[in-house]
N, C-alpha and C positions, 0 to 999 in steps of 0.2 A: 507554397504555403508560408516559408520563411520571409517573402520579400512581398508577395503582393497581397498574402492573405484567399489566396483562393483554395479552395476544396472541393478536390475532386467526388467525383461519387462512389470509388471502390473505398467502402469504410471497414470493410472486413477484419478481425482483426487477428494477427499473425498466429494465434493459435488457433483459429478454423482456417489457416492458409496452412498448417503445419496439418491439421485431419485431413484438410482434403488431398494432400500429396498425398499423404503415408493410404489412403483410400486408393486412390489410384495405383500408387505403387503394387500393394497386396488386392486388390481384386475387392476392396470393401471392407480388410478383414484387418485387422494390425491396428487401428487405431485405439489406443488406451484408454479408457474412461475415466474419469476420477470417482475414487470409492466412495457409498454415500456419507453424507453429510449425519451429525449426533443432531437429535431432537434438544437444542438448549434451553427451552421454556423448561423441562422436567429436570435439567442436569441440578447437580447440587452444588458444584462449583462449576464457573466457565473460564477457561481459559483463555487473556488474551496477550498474543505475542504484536509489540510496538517493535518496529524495525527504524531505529532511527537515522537520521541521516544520508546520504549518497555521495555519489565521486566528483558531480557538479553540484555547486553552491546552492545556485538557482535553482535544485531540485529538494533543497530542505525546507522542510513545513518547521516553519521558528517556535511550534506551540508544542511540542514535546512533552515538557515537565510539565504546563498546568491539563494536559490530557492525562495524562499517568495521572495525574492528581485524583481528579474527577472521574477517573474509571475506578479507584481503591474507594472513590464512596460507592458505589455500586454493593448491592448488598450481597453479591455471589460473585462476585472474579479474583482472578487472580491474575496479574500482570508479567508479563517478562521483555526486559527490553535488552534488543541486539543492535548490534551497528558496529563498523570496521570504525577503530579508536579515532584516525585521522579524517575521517567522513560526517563524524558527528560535533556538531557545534558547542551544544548547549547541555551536555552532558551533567556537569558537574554539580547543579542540585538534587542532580537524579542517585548519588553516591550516597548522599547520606537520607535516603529515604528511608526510614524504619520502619516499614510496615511487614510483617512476615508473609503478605499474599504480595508481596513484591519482588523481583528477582533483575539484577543487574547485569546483561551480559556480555556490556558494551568491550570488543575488544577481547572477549574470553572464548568466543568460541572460530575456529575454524570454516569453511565453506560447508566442510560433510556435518559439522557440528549445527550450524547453522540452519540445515536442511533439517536436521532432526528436531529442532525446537518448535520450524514450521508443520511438522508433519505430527507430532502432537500437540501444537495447541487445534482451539477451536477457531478462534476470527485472528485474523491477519490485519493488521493496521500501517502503513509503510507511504513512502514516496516511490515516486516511478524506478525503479531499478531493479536487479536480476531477483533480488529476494519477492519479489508481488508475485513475479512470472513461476517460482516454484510455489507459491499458495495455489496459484490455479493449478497446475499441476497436481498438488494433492490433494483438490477439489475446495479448499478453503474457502469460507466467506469473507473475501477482503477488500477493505475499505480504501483507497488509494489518493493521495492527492495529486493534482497537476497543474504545473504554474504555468512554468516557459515551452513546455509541452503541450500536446491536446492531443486528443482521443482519435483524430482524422490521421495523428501517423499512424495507428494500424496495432500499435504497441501494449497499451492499458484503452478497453474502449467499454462499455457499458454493459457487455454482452458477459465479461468474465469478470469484471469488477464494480464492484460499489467507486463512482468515481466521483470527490468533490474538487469543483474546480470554482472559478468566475468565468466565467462565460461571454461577460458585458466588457470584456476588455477587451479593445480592438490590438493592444499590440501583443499578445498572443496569436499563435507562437512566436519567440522570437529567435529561435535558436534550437538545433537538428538534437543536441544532447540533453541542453539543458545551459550554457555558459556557466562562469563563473561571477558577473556582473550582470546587474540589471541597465539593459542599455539606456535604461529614461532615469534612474535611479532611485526609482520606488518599493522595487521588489511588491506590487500590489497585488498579484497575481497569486503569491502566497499568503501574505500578509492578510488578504480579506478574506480567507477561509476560516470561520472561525474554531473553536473550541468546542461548542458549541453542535456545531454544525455535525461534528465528528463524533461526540456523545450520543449526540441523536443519534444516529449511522449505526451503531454499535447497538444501541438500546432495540433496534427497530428488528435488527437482528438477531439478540435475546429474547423479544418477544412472540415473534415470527416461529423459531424454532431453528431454524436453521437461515 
């Protein structure tokens, strides 16, 4: 996939490869559910946790602050944002945010701490890395984006997440993690995900209910 662009056809993605062991393992029986999902059309506040940044470069969606932006006009959320301090780019207008349905928590919380912000909010919003993979886990509705990645590794695929990607760019994938440079030096692949794109994502999902 990395060097000639080919895709195969097992598109399965690693968490129905992870049921269908633990199925076989136990006879049918063992494999976990995720609890259901809150009705958010009726909620009175919604909560959304932005997970920002990752461990490769090329896996940060560079539109961070003007999303937090445009989710605080939203006329019922409330925001909280995570990310490991060294992972996150573009943090620092996000510091002096003053809105009180806003919550900073780049760098404050631990892994176990981190799991708990996921497990109560309601929409997950993040880039490809370990924090998406516990939203599905806790049955989250979460929006995910991916650049230097695609959905054919098996890892974020459409089955468990809301995935915006560009699609129309042949040099995708180009790299098994994600790199730290864009090898053409555009970085397009994030870049042309808009803002936009991801308000909607969320809206559609407040409106929907779950």
């Amino acid at each position: 996939m990395l060097l000639f662009k080919w895709f195969l056809g097992d598109k399965k993605s690693v968490s129905e490869k992870y049921v269908e062991a633990a199925a076989g393992l136990t006879g049918g029986h063992g494999a976990g559910k995720p609890s259901p999902r809150v009705n958010l059309k009726n909620k009175k506040t919604v909560d959304i946790l932005v997970h920002d940044g990752a461990k490769w470069k090329n896996k940060r969606w560079p539109y961070v602050l003007e999303l937090a932006t445009e989710l605080l006009k939203l006329r019922k959320t409330r925001v909280t944002l995570t990310g490991v301090k060294d992972e996150v780019d573009n943090s620092g207008g996000l510091l002096y945010h003053n809105s009180r349905r806003f919550k900073n928590l780049v760098g404050k919380t631990d892994f176990a701490g981190l799991l708990e912000e996921i497990r109560r909010t309601d929409i997950f919003v993040g880039n490809d890395t370990a924090a998406a993979h516990a939203a599905a886990l806790y049955g989250k509705p979460a929006i995910i984006f991916l650049g230097p990645t695609v959905q054919a590794f098996g890892f974020i695929t459409g089955r468990d997440f809301i995935v915006l990607e560009n699609k129309g760019l042949m040099c995708r994938p180009c790299h098994l993690h994600g790199g730290d440079k864009c090898p053409i030096g555009s970085f397009d692949c994030m870049r042309s995900i808009s803002v936009g794109s991801a308000l909607e994502a969320v809206k559609k999902i407040i409106s929907r209910g779950n």
